[in-house]
C-alpha positions as CSV (number, residue, x, y, z in Angstrom):
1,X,0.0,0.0,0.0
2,X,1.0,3.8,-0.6
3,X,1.1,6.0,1.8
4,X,-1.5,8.5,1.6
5,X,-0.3,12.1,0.9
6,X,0.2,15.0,3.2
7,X,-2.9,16.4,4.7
8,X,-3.7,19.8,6.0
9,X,-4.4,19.9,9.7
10,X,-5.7,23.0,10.7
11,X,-9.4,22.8,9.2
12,X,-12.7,23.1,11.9
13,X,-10.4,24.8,14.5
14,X,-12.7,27.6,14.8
15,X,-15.9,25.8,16.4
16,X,-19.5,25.5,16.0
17,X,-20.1,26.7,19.7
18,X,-17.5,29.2,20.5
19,X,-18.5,28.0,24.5
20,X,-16.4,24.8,23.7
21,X,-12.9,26.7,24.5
22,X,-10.0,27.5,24.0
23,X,-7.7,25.0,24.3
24,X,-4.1,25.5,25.2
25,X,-1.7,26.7,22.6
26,X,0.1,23.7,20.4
27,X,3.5,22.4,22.3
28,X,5.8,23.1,19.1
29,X,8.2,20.0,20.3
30,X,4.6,17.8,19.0
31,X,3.4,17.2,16.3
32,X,0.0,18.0,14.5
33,X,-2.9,19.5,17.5
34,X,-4.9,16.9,18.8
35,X,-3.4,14.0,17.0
36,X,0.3,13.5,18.6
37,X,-0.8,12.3,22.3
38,X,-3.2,9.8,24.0
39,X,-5.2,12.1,25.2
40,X,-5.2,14.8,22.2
41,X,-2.5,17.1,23.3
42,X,0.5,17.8,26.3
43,X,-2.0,19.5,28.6
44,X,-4.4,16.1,28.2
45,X,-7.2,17.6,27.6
46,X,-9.0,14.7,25.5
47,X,-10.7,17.6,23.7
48,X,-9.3,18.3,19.6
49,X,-9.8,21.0,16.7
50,X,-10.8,18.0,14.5
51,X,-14.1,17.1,12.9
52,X,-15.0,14.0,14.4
53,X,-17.7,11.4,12.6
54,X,-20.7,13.6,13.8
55,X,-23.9,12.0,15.0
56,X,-25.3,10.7,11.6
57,X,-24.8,7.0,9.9
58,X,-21.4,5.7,9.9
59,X,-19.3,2.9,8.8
60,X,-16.9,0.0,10.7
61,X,-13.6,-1.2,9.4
62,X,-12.3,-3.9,11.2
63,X,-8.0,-3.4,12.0
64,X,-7.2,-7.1,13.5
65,X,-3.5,-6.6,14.7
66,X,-3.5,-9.5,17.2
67,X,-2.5,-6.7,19.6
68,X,-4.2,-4.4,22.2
69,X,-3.7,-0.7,20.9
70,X,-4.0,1.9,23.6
71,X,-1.9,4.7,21.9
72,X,-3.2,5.7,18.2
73,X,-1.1,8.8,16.9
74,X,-1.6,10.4,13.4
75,X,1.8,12.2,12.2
76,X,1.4,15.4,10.0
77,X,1.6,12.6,6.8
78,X,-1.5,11.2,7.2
79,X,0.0,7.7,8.4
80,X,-1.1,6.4,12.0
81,X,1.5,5.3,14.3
82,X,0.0,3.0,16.7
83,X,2.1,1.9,19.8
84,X,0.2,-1.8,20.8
85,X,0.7,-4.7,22.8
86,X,0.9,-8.1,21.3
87,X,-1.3,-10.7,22.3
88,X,1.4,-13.4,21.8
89,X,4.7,-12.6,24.0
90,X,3.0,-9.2,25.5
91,X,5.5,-7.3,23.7
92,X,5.0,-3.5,22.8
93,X,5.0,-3.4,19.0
94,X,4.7,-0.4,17.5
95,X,2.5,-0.3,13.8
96,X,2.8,1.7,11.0
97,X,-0.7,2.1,9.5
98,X,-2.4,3.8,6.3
99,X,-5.8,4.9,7.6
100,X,-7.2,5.9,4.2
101,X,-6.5,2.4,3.0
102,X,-8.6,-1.0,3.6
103,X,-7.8,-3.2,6.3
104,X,-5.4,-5.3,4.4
105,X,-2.5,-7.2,4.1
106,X,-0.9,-7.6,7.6
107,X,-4.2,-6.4,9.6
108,X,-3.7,-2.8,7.5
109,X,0.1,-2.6,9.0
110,X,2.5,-1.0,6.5
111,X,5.4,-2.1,8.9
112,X,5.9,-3.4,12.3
113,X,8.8,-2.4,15.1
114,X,9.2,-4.6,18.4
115,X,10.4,-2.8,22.0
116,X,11.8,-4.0,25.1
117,X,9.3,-5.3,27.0
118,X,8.9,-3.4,30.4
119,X,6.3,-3.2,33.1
120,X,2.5,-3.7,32.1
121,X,1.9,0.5,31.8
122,X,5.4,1.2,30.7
123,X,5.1,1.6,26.7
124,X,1.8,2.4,26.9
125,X,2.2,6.2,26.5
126,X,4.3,7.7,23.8
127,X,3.8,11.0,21.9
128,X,4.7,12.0,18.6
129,X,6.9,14.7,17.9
130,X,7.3,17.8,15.8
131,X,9.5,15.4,12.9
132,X,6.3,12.5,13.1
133,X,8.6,10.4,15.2
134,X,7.0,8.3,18.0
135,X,8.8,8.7,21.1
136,X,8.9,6.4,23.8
137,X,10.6,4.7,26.7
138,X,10.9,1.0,26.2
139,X,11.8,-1.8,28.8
140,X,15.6,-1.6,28.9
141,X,14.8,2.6,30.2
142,X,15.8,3.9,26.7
143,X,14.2,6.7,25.6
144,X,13.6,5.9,21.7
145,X,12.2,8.2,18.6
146,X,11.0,5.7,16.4
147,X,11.3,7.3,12.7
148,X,9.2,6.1,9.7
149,X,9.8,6.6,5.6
150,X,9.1,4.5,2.6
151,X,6.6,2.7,4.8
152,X,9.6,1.4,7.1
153,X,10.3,1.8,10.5
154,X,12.9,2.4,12.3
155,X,15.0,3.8,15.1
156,X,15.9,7.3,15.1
157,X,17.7,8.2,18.1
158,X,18.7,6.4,21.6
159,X,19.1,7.9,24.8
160,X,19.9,5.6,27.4
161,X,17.7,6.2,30.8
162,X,19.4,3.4,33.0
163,X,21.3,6.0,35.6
164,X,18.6,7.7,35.9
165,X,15.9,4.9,36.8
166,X,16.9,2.2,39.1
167,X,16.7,-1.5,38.1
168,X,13.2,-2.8,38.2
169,X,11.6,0.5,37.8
170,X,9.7,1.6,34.2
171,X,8.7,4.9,32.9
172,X,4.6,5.1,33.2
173,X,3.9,8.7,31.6
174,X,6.4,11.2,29.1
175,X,5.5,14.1,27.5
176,X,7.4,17.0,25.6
177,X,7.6,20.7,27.7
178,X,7.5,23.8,25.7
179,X,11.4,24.3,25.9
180,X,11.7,20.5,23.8
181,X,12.7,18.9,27.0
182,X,10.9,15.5,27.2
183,X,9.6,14.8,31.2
184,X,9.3,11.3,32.6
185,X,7.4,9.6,35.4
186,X,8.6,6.4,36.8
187,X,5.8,3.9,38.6
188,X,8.4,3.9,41.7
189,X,8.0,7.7,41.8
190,X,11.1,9.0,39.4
191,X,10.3,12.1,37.8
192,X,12.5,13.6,35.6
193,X,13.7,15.4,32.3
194,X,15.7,15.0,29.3
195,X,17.2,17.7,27.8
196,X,18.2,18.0,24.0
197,X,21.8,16.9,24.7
198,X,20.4,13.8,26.3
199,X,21.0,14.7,29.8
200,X,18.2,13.5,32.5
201,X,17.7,14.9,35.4
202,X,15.7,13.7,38.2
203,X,13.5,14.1,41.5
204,X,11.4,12.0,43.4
205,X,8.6,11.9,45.2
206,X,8.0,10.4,48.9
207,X,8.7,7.1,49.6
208,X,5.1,5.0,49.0
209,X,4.2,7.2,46.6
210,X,3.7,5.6,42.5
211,X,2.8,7.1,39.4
212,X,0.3,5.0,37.5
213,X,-0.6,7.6,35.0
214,X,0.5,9.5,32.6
215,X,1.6,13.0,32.6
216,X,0.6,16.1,31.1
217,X,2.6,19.7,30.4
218,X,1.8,23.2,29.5
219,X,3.1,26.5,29.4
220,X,2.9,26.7,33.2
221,X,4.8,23.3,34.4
222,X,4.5,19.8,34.2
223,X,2.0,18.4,36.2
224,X,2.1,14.4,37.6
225,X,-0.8,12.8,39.7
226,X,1.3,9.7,42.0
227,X,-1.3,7.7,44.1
228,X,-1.5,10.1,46.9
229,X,-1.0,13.6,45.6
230,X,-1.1,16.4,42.5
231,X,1.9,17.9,41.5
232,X,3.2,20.4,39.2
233,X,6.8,21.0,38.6
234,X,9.3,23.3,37.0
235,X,13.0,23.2,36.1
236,X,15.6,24.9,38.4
237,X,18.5,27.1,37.0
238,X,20.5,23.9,36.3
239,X,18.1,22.1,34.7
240,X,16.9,19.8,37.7
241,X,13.0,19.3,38.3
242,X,11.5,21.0,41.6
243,X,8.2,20.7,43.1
244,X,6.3,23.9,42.4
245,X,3.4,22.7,44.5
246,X,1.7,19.3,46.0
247,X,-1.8,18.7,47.1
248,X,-3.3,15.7,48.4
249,X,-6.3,14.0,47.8
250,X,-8.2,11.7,49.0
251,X,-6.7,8.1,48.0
252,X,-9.8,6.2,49.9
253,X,-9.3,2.9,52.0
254,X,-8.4,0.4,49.0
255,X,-8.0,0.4,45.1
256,X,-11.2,0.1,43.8
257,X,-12.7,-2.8,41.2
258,X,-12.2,-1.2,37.9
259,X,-9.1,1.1,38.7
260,X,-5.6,0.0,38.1
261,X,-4.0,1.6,40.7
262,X,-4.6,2.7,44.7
263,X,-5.2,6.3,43.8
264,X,-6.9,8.4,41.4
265,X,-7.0,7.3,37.7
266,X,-6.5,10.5,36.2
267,X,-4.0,11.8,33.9
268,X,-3.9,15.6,35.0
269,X,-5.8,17.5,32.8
270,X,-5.0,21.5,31.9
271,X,-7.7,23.4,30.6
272,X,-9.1,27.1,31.4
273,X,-11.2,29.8,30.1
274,X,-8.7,32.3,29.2
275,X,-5.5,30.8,27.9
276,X,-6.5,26.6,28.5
277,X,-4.4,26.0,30.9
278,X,-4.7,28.0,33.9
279,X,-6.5,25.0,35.5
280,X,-5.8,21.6,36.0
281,X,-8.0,18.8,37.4
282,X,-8.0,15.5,38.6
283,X,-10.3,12.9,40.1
284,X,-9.7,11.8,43.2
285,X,-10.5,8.1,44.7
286,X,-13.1,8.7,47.8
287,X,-14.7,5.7,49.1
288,X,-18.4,6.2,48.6
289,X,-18.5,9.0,46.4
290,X,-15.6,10.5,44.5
291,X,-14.9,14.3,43.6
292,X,-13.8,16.4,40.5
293,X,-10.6,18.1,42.1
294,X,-9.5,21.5,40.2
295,X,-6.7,23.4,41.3
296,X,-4.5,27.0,40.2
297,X,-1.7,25.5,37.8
298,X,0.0,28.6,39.2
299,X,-0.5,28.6,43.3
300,X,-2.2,24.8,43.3
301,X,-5.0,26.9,45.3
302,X,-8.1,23.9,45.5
303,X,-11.4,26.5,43.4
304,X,-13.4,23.2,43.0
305,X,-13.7,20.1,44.7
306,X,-17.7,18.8,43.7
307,X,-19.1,14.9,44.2
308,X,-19.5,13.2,40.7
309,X,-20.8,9.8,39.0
310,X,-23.8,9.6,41.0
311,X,-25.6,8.1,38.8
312,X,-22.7,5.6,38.1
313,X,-19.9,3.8,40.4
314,X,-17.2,6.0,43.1
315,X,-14.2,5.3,40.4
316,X,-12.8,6.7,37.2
317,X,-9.5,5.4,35.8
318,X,-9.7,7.6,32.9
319,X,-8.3,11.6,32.0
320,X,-11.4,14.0,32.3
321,X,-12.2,16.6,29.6
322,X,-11.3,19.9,29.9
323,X,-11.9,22.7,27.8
324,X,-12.9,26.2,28.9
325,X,-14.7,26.4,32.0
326,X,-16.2,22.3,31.4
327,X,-15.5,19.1,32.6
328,X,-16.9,15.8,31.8
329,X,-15.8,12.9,33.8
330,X,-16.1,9.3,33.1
331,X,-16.6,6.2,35.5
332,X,-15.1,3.1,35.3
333,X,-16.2,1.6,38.9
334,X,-16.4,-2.2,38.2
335,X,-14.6,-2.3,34.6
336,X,-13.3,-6.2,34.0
337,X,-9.8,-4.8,33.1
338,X,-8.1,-8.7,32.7
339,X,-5.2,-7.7,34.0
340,X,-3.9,-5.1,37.0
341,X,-0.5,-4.0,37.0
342,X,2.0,-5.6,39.5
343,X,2.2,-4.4,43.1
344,X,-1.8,-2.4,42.7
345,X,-2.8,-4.8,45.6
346,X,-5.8,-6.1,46.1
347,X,-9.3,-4.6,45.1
348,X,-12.6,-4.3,47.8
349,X,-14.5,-5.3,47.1
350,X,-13.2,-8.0,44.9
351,X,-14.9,-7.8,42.0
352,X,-18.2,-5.3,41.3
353,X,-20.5,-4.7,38.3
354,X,-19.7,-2.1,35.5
355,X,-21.6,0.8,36.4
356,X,-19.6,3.4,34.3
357,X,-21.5,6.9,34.9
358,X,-20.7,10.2,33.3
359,X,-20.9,13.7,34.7
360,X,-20.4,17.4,33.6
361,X,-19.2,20.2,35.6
362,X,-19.0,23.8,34.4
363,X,-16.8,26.2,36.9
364,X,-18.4,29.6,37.9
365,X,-17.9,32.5,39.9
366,X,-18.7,31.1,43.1
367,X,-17.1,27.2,42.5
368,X,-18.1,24.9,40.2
369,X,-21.9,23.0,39.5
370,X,-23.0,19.9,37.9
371,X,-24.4,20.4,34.7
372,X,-25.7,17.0,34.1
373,X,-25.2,12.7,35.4
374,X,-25.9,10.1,34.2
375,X,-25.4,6.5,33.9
376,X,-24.0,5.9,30.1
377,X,-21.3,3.2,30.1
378,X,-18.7,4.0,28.1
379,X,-15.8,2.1,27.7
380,X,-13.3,4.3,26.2
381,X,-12.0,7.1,27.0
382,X,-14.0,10.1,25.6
383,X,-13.2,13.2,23.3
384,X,-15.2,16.2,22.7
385,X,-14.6,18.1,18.9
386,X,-14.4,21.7,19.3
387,X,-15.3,21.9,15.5
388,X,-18.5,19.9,15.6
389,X,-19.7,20.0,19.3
390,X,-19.8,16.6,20.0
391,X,-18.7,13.9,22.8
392,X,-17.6,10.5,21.1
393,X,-17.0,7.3,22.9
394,X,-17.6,3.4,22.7
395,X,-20.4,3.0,25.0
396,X,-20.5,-1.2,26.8
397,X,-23.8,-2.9,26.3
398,X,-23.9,-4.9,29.2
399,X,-22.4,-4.4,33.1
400,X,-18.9,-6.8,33.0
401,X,-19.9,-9.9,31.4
402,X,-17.9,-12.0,28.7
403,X,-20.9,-11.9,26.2
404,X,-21.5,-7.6,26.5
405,X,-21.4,-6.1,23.0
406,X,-19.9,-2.2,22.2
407,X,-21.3,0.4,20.2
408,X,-20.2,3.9,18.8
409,X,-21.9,6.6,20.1
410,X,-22.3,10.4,19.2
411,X,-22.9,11.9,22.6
412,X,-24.8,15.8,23.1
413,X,-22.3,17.7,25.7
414,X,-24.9,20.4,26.5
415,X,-27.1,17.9,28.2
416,X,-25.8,14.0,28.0
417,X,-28.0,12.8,26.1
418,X,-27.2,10.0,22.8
419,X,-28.0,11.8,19.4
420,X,-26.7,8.9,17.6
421,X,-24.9,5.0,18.4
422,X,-23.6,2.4,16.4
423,X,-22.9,-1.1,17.2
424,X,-19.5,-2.7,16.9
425,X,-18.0,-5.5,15.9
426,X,-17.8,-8.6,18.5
427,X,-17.6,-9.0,21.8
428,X,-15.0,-9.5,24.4
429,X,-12.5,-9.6,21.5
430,X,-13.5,-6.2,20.5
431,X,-12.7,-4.9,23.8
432,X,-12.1,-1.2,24.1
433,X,-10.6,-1.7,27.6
434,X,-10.6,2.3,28.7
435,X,-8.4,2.6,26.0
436,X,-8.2,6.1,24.2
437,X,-9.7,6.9,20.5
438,X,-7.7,9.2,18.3
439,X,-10.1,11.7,16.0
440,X,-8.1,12.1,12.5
441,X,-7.6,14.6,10.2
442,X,-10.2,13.1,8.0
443,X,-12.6,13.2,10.7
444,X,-12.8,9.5,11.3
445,X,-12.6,8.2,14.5
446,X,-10.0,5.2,15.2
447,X,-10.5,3.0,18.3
448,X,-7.6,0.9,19.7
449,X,-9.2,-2.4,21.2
450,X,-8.0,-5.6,22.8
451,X,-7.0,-7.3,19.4
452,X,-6.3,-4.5,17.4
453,X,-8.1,-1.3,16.1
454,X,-11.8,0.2,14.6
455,X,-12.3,2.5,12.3
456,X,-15.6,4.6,12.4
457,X,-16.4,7.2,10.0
458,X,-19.1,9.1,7.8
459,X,-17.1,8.2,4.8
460,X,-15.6,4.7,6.3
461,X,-15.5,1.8,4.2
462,X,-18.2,0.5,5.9
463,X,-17.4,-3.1,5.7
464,X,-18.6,-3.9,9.0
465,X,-20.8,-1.3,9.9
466,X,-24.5,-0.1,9.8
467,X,-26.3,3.0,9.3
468,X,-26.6,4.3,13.4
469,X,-30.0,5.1,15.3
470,X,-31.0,7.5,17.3
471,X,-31.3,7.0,21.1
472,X,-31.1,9.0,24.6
């Protein structure tokens, strides 16, 4: 297959509802906005510029990697770098992929470059940078920027992380700050940075204390979530990361069922009113009940802590939205994740139904509010589209059981409600497992499951896939 030709990112950044906004500035050590990390951007937002699919029929093409795909990148060529985990050997494999081509040879790979194997999170996140080069930490701590050309793969650079993470530690969360240094969080509690000479230096956090999450940066810092506290960080004169500010939370008794970790879930997420970033917000891990958490990025001064999911479970593993002065938060209390990484302990209770559960929160004068609950269970991680005004997930049909189906859905932000769903594809093979979409320059909307990766768009191939229908 060819590659496809250079596309133009840039179209739909002015949105439909001007309310949705504005989001950060674009890190210029990344590549193309709202394609080149997990969760759309370095400030983790989970909100893009992009079209999505919109909330009328769509199609389903079927991407069977043998591999679960929870980082799905699109470079300013067009191709889709997609960093996955083999099924066989559990060994983080990263794909090269043509998204405007069918499904075929090689499960729509154009190429295919194996890792070091490391922990279960470590080579989960990656990012894309400002040369389309998928950067990375792999399992033998190097820090590697994985080129691609004549649809080959290949490495670009090395830097070798091994004196500055200790034997039997793995990097959980990178991302690139707005002077091209590239920061790193360990699970053992390592954070640290990377200049462009290749230098790292490091600080860590209290003993106890693990970072299960990834990480997010902005103009302001770099801000990590460990399992018992928010940070955000700076770099000193000489290049060393300090603490700016810390802020506990409420960790709660136990890990929960559905969570991967004894702590919140969140990815820190920047967002704000004025410039998109002068908030950030996590969720915290309460036992009965658990709360939307923003804070200052510039004092770490709490202006909203509010209850959320009632309508669903007290969890949420997943990166909230944030764009302007909204949140929307996602549960995943009870998800049947199949595996938990080493040393997350035990949950309590052992085992509980899927309840999932989404909430909105807009901030105002006096705090923040709940705009609306309620008890959709999606199984991704969602993304609102500035350009259309629309939430997009993978919603589970079912609470946790080996036979519950998946279905697209086209979700209303200004109230909760479904405008359109489509099913998917299989059941527990097609498992999104909390795993991030990417929205693409072509407005099609590319979901990473358990044995490889779905395609839904307006102008899909449609192989698999059905006209959608309406539903609330």
């Amino acid at each position: 297959m060819a590659a496809v030709s250079a596309i133009t990112f840039g179209g739909g950044l002015a949105s439909a509802q001007p309310t949705w906004g504005p989001l950060a500035p674009p890190n210029p050590f990344l590549g193309p906005m709202g394609t080149s990390t997990m969760h759309g951007d370095a400030g983790s937002s989970d909100a893009t510029p992009l079209d999505g699919p919109g909330a009328g029929a769509v199609g389903v093409t079927s991407y069977p990697l043998l591999a679960a795909c929870p980082t799905v990148l699109q470079g300013s060529d067009g191709l889709v770098v997609a960093l996955c985990t083999s099924v066989l050997g559990q060994d983080p494999t990263v794909h090269l992929i043509d998204p405007a081509a069918p499904a075929a040879p090689v499960g729509g790979s154009l190429a295919q470059l194996k890792l070091a194997k490391g922990s279960l999170l470590g080579g989960v996140y990656a990012f894309l940078d400002n040369q389309n080069r998928l950067v990375a930490v792999d399992g033998d701590r190097k820090l590697q920027r994985v080129g691609h050309a004549n649809n080959a793969l290949f490495i670009d650079s090395t830097v070798d992380l091994s004196g500055a993470i200790p034997d039997g530690d793995a990097v959980t969360g990178l991302a690139p700050d707005w002077q091209g240094n590239v920061w790193f969080a360990t699970g053992g509690g390592v954070i640290g940075s990377v200049d462009a000479a290749g230098v790292a230096k490091t600080v860590a956090v209290p003993a106890g204390e693990q970072v299960q999450n990834s990480i997010s940066t902005s103009p302001a810092g770099t801000s990590v979530a460990t399992t018992h506290a928010l940070y955000q960080l700076s770099l000193a004169a000489d290049g060393t990361p300090k603490i700016d500010w810390r802020r506990e939370y409420d960790r709660g008794s136990a890990r929960k069922p559905g969570q991967l970790s004894w702590g919140t879930g969140s990815t820190p997420t920047y967002f704000g009113p004025t410039n998109g970033y002068e908030y950030v917000a996590i969720v915290d891990s309460a036992d009965t009940r658990v709360n939307l958490l923003v804070h200052r990025t510039d004092t770490g001064q709490e202006v909203c802590k509010i209850p959320v999911l009632g309508a669903g479970g007290p969890g949420s593993e997943n990166s909230p939205i944030g764009v302007g002065n909204s949140v929307f938060i996602a549960g995943t209390y009870g998800y049947p994740y199949p595996k938990v990484p080493e040393g997350a302990g035990p949950a309590v209770p052992a085992t509980a139904p899927f309840t999932g559960g989404m909430t909105r929160v807009d901030l105002d004068g006096a705090g923040c509010h709940q705009v609306w609950d309620n008890a959709l269970r999606s199984s991704a991680v969602p993304h609102l589209s500035t350009a259309d005004g629309h939430l997009y997930t993978v919603l589970r049909d079912g609470t946790g059981g080996p036979l519950d189906g998946y279905a697209f859905a086209a979700i209303d932000p200004s109230n909760g409600s479904i405008l359109n769903r489509t099913g998917l594809p299989g059941t527990t093979a097609n498992d999104t497992l909390q795993m991030s979409a990417l929205i693409t320059g072509q407005g099609d909307y590319l979901q990473g499951t358990i044995t490889g990766m779905l395609k839904v768009g307006a102008n899909g191939f449609g192989s698999l896939g059905s006209a959608g229908s309406s539903g609330s």
